[in-house]
C-alpha positions as CSV (number, residue, x, y, z in Angstrom):
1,X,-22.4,5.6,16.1
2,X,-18.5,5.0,16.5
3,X,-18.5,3.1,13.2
4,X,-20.6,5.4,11.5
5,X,-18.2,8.3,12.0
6,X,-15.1,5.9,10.9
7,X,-16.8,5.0,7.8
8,X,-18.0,8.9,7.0
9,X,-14.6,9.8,7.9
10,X,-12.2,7.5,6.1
11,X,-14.4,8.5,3.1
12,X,-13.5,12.4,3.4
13,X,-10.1,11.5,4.4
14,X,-9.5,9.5,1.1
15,X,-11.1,11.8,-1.3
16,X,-8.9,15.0,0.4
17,X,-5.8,12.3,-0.4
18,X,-6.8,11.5,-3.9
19,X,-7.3,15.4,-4.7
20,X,-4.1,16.7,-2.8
21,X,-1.4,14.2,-2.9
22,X,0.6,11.9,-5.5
23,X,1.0,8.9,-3.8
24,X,4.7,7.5,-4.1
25,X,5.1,3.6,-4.7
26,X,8.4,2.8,-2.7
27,X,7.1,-0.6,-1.7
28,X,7.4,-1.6,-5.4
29,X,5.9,-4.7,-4.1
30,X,3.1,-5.4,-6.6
31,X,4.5,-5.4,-10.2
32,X,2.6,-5.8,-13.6
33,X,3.1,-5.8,-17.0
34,X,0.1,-3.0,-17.2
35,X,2.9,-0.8,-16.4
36,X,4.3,-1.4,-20.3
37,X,0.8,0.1,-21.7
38,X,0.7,2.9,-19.6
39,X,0.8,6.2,-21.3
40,X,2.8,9.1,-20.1
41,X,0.9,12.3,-21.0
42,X,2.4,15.2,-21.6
43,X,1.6,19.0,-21.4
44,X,0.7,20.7,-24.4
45,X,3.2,23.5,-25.5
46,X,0.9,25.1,-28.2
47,X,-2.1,24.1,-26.3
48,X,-5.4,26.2,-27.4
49,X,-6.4,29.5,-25.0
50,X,-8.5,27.6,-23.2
51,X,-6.2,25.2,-22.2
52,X,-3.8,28.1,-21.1
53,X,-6.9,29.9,-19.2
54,X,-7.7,26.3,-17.5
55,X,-4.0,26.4,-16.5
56,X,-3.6,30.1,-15.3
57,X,-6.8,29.6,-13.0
58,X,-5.3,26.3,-11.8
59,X,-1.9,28.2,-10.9
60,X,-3.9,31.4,-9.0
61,X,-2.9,31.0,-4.8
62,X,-4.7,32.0,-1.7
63,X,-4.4,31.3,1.3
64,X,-6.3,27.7,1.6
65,X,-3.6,26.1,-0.5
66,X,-1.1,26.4,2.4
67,X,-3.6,24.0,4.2
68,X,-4.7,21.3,1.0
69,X,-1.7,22.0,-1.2
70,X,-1.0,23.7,-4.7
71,X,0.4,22.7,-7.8
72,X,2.1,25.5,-10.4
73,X,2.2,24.4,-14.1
74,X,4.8,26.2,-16.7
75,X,3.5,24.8,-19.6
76,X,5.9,26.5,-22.2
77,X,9.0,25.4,-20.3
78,X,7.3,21.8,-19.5
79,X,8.0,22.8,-15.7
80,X,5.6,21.9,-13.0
81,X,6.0,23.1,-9.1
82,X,3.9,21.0,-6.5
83,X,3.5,21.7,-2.6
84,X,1.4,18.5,-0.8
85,X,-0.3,20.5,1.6
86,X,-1.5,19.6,5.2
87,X,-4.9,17.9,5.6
88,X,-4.4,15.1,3.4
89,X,-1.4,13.4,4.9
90,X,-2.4,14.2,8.6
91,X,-1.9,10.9,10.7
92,X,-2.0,10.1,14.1
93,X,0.1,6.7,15.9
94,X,0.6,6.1,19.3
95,X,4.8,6.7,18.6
96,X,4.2,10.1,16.9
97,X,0.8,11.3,18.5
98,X,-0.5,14.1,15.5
99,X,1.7,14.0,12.9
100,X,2.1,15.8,9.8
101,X,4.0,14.9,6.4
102,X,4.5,17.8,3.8
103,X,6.7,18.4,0.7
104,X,7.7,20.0,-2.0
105,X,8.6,18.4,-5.8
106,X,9.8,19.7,-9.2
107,X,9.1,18.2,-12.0
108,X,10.7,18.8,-15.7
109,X,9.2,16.6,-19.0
110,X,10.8,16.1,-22.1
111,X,7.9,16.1,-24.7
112,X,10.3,15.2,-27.9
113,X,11.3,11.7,-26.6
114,X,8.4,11.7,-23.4
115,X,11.1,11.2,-20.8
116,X,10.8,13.4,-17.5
117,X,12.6,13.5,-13.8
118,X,11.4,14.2,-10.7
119,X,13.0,15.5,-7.5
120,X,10.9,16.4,-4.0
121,X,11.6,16.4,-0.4
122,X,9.5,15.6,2.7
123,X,9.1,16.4,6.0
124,X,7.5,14.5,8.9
125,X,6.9,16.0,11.9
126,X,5.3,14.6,15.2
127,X,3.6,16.3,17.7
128,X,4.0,13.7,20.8
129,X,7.9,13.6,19.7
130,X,8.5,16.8,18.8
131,X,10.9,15.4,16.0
132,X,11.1,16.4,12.4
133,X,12.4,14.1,9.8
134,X,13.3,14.6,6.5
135,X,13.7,12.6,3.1
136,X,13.7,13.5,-0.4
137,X,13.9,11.4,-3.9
138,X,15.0,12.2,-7.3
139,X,14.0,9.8,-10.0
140,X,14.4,10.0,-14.1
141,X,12.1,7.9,-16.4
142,X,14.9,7.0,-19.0
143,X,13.3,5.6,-21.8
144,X,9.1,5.6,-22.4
145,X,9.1,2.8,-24.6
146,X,10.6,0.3,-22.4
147,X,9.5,1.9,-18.9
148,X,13.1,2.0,-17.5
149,X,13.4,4.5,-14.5
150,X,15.7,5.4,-11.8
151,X,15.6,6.5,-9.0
152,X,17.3,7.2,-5.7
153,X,15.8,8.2,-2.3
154,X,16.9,8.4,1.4
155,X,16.3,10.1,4.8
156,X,14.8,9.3,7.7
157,X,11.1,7.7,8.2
158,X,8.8,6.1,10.8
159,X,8.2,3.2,9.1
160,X,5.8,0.4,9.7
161,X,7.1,-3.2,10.5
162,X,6.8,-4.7,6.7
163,X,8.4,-3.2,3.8
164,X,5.0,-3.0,2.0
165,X,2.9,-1.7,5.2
166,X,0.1,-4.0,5.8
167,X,-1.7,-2.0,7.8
168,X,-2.7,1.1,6.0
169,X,-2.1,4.8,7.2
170,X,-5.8,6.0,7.3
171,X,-7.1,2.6,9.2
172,X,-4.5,2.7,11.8
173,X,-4.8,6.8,11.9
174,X,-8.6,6.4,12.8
175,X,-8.5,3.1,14.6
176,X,-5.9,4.9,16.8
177,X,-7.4,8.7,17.5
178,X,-10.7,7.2,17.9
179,X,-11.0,4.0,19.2
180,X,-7.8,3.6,21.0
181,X,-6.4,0.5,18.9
182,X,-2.8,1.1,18.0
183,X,-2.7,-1.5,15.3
184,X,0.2,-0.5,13.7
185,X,3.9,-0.9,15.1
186,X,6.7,0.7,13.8
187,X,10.0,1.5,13.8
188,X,12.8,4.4,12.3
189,X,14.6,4.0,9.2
190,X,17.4,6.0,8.4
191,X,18.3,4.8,4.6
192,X,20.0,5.5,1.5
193,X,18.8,3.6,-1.5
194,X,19.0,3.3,-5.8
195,X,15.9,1.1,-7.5
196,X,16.2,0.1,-11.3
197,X,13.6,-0.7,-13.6
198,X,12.9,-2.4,-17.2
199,X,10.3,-3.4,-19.2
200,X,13.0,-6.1,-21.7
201,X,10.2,-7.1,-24.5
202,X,6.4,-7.3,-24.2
203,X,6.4,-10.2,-21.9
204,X,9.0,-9.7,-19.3
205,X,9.6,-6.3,-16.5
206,X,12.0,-6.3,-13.9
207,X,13.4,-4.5,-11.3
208,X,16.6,-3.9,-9.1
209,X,17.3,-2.4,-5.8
210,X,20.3,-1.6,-3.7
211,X,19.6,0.1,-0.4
212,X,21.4,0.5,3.2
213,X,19.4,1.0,6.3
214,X,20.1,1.9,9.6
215,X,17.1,0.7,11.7
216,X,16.3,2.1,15.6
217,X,14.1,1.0,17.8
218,X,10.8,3.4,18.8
219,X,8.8,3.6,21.9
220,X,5.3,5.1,22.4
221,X,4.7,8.6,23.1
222,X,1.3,8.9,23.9
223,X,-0.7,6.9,26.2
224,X,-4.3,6.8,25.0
225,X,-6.5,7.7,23.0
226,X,-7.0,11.6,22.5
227,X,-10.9,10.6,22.0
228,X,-11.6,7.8,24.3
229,X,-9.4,8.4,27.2
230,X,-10.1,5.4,28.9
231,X,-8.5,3.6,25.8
232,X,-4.7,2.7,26.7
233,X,-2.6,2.3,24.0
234,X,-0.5,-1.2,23.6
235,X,3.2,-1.3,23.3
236,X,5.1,-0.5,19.8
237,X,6.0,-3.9,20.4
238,X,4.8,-6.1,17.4
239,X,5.7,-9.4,19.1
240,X,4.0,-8.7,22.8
241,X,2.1,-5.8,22.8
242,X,1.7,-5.9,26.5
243,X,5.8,-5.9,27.0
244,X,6.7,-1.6,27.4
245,X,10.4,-2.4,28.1
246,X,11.3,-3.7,25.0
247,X,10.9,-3.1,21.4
248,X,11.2,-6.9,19.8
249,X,14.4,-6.4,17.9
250,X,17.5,-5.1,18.2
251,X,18.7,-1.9,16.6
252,X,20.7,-2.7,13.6
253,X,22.2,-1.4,10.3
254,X,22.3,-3.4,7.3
255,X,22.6,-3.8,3.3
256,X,19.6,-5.2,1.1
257,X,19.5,-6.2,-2.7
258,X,16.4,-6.9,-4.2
259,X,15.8,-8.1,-7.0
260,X,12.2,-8.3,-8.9
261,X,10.6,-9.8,-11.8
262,X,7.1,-10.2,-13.9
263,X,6.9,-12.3,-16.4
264,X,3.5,-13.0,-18.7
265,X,3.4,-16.1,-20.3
266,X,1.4,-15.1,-23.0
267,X,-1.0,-12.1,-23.3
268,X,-3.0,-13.3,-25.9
269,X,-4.1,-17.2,-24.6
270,X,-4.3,-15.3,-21.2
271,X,-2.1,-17.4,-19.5
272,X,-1.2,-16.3,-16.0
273,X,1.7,-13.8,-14.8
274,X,4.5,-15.2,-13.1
275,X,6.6,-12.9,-10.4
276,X,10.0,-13.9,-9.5
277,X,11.3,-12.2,-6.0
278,X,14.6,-12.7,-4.6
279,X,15.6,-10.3,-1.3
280,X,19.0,-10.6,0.8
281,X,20.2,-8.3,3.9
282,X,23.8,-8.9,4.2
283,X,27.0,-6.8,6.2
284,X,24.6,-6.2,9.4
285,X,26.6,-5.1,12.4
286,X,24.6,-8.2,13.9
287,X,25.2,-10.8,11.6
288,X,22.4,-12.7,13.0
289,X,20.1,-10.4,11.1
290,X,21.9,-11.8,7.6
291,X,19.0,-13.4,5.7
292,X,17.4,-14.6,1.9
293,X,14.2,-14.8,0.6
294,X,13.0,-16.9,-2.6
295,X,9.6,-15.9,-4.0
296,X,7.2,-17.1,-6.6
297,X,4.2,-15.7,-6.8
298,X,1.5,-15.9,-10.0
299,X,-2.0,-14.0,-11.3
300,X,-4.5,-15.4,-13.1
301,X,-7.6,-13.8,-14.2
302,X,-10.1,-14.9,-17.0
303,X,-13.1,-13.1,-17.8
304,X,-16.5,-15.6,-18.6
305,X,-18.7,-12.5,-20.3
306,X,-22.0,-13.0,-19.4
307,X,-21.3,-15.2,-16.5
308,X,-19.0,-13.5,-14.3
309,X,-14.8,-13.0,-14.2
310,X,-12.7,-15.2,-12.4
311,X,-9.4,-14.1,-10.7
312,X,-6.4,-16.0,-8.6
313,X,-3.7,-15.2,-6.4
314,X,-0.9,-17.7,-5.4
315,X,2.5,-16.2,-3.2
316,X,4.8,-18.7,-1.9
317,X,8.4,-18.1,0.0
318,X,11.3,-19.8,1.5
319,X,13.6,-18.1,3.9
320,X,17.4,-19.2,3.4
321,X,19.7,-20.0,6.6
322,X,18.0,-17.7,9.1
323,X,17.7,-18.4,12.7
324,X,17.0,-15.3,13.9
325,X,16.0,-12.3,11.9
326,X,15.1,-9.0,12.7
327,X,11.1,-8.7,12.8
328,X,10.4,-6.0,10.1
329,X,12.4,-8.8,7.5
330,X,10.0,-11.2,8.4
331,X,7.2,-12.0,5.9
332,X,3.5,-10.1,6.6
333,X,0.7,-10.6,5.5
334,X,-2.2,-8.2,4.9
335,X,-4.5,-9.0,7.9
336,X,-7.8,-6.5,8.9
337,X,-8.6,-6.1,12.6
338,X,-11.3,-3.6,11.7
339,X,-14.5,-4.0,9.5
340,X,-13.3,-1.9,6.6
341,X,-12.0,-3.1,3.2
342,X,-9.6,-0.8,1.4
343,X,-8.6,-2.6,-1.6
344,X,-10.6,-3.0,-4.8
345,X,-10.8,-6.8,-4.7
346,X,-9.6,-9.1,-1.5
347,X,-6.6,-11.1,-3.6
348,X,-3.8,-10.5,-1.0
349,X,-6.3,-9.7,1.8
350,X,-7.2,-11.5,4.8
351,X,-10.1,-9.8,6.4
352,X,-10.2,-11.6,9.8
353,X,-6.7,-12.2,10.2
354,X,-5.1,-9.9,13.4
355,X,-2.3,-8.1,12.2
356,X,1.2,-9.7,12.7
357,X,0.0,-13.0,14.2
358,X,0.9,-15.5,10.6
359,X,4.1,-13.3,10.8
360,X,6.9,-15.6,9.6
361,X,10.3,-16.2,9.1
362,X,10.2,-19.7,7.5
363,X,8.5,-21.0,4.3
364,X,4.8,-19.6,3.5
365,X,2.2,-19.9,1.1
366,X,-1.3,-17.9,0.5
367,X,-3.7,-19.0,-2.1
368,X,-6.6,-16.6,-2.9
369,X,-9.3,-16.5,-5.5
370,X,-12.5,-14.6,-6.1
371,X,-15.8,-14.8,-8.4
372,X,-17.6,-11.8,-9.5
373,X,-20.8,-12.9,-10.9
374,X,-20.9,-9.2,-12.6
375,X,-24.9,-9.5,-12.5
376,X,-25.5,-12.8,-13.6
377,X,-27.6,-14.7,-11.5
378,X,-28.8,-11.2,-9.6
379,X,-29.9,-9.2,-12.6
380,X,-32.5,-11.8,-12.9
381,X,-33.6,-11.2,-9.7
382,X,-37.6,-8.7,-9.7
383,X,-36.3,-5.3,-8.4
384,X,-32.9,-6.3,-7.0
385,X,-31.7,-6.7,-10.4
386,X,-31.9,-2.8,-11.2
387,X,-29.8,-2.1,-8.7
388,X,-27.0,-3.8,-10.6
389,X,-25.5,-5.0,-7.6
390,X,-23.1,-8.2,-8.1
391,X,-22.5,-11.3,-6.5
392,X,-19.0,-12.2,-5.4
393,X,-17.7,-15.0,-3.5
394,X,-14.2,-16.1,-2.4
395,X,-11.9,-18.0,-1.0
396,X,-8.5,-17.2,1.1
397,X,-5.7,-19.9,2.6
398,X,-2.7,-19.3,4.5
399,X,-0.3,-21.6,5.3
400,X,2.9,-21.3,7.4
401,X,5.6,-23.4,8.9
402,X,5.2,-22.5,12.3
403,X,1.2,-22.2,12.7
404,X,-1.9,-24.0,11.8
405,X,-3.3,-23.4,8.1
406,X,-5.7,-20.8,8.5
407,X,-9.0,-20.1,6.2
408,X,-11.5,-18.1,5.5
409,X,-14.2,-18.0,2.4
410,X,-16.5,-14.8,2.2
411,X,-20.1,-14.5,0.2
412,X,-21.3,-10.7,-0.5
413,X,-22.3,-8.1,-3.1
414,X,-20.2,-5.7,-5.3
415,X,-20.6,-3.0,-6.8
416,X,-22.8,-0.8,-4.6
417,X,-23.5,2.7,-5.2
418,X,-25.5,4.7,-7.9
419,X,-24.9,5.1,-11.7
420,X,-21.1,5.3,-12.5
421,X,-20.4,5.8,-8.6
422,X,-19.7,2.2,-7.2
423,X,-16.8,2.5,-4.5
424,X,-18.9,-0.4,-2.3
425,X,-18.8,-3.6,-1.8
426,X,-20.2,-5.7,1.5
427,X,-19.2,-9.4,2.6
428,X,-19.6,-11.9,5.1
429,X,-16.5,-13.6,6.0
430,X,-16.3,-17.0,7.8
431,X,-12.6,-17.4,8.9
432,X,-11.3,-21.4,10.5
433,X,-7.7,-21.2,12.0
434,X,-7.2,-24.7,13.4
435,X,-10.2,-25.6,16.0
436,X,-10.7,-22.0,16.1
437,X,-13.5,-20.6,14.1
438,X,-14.5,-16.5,13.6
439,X,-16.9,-14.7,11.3
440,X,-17.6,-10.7,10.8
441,X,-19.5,-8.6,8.5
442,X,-16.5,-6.6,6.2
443,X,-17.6,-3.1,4.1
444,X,-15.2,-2.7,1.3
445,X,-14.5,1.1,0.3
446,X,-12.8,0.6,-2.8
447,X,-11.6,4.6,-3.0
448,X,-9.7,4.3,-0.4
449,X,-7.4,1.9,-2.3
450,X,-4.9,5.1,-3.3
């Protein structure tokens, strides 16, 4: 019955976020070359009356948008005013207890050369803490054509241990409030920081970043479970969960460039994309925390028609002259303690990995790859085949310096749902780390990939 409520809930919880919130990508983590055919839409200045009526009903407040958030549109000066709201962004961590994040953001487009900017502030607050903490961003899409954008952000955050959080908001939020499993660690992050980016030709996108960071250790401030109160929370430390003294790294300040690039060989043979990531931290006030990080990373994906499609991760790494680092530098990995999914295909995902365990410092490599049999084989299949339900099989490896290559391979079906409504997907996962040897049942819910 537990799970059954989890599932129901992450499920309102995600469609509340899609509706009510623009998600921010500050991770910047995952970059494509899709980003070069996106469109930029703007509003219409001499749009028709029923385009204005849409707008003047979309612009009317009561009182429920203080709770799910409201957006006012200014067509004729190309303005638009949004407030977040409450429900979508409420979270819950052991550190914070109930904790809130709201905003407010202006936005002003250009329709003559489609160029906009962007400036918002946040607020956090947390119950259990009793702390507020704010941040705000401004950013300026420069030119459309070639996708270059700046922008520049700072304030303070709880932020999760891994600059890309591997553990996402709503699983923790839920694992957390209802079953007492404080998956996710974290730490705050006082910062400062300017990101570049550039789409240079057809073929090649890239991206800078400059950013200073103070970062303080965090302890719990709740003890269990507000649901099961027999649940006791672990400790906010990442490296022993079971040590409450200590939070596994020291507080620290530093300086980070990073620098990112994507690079597609060539678009029309379908040849893979290549990423290029280089990361340093350098002028800590513990120079033991001074690091560098080489990455190469590539994505391949072929489509066989009839047969099926056919798509491949591969991420490597190196850490430079580091022999010690500061925890939320190392490299992690996205792990899954739970039996949800929450990414439309599993091509960085490792669905029985615990969370921080292949954390790493030293060299790394993951190799992923998955086939969708998009109905062949199945369709043939008396009555099963009009459910339209796909076939998908894959295969995950990790390997790391320090611990034994681990494995896992999964067999399961896609695309489950009804008519154009297919946000499921179910798989059996059979995971091998060393002697060691672990299997589970995962349910993917592909809308909660926001």
């Amino acid at each position: 019955m537990h799970r059954l409520i989890l599932l129901l809930t992450f499920l309102v919880c995600s469609t509340l976020s899609a509706q009510n919130i623009e998600q921010k990508n500050t991770k910047n983590e995952e970059m494509s070359l899709e980003l070069a055919n996106d469109t930029l839409i703007m509003p219409s200045t001499t749009g028709d009356l029923n385009t204005n009526d849409t707008i003047k009903n979309e612009n009317r407040f009561s009182l429920i948008q203080l709770i799910i958030g409201y957006k006012h549109q200014r067509p004729h000066k190309n303005e638009t005013y949004k407030y977040n709201g409450l429900v979508s962004t409420f979270a819950f961590n052991a550190v914070q207890g109930f904790n809130v994040t709201t905003g407010l953001s202006y936005l002003k487009e250009n329709p003559t050369d489609s160029t906009y900017y962007e400036v918002g502030g946040l607020v956090n607050y947390g119950i259990a803490e009793n702390k507020p903490r704010f941040s705000g961003y401004f950013s300026q899409l420069i030119n459309s054509e070639k996708k270059s954008k700046i922008t520049i952000s700072g304030g303070l955050t709880v932020h999760q241990f891994g600059e890309d959080f591997p553990i996402k908001k709503i699983i923790n939020s839920l694992a957390s409030s209802y079953f007492g499993k404080n998956y996710a660690k974290f730490y705050q992050k006082d910062f400062i920081s300017i990101h570049y980016q550039q789409r240079f030709n057809e073929n090649l996108f890239g991206e800078i970043e400059l950013e200073y960071a103070n970062r303080r250790i965090l302890f719990n401030h709740t003890v269990r479970s507000p649901f099961v109160k027999k649940r006791i929370f672990t400790s906010n430390n990442p490296i022993d969960p079971t040590n409450f003294g200590q939070a596994g790294f020291e507080s620290n300040n530093i300086v980070k460039l990073k620098l990112k690039s994507a690079f597609h060989l060539d678009q029309v043979r379908r040849l893979p994309v290549i990423y290029f990531n280089f990361e340093t931290g350098f002028a800590s006030n513990l120079p033991k925390y001074n690091y560098a990080l080489v990455g190469l990373s590539t994505l391949y994906q072929h489509d066989f028609k009839d047969f099926g499609n056919f798509a491949a991760f591969v991420n490597a790494g190196l850490f430079l002259s580091t022999k010690d680092l500061a925890f939320m530098d190392y490299k992690h990995f996205y792990g899954n303690e739970t039996f949800v999914g929450t990414t439309k295909n599993y091509l960085q995902n490792f669905n029985l990995l615990p969370y921080y365990t292949h954390s790493t410092n030293k060299s790394f490599a993951e190799w992923h790859a998955e086939y969708d049999f998009n109905g062949f084989l199945t369709d043939a299949v008396p009555f099963f085949g009009k459910l339209k339900w796909h076939l998908i099989t894959g295969v995950h490896v990790l390997h790391t310096y320090d611990q034994p290559t681990y494995y896992e391979w999964s067999i399961g079906l896609n695309n489950i749902g009804f008519k154009k409504f297919r946000p499921l997907r179910v798989d059996f996962f059979q995971s091998f780390n060393g002697l060691k040897a672990t299997n589970g049942i995962i349910v993917g819910v592909k809308i909660l990939d926001v």
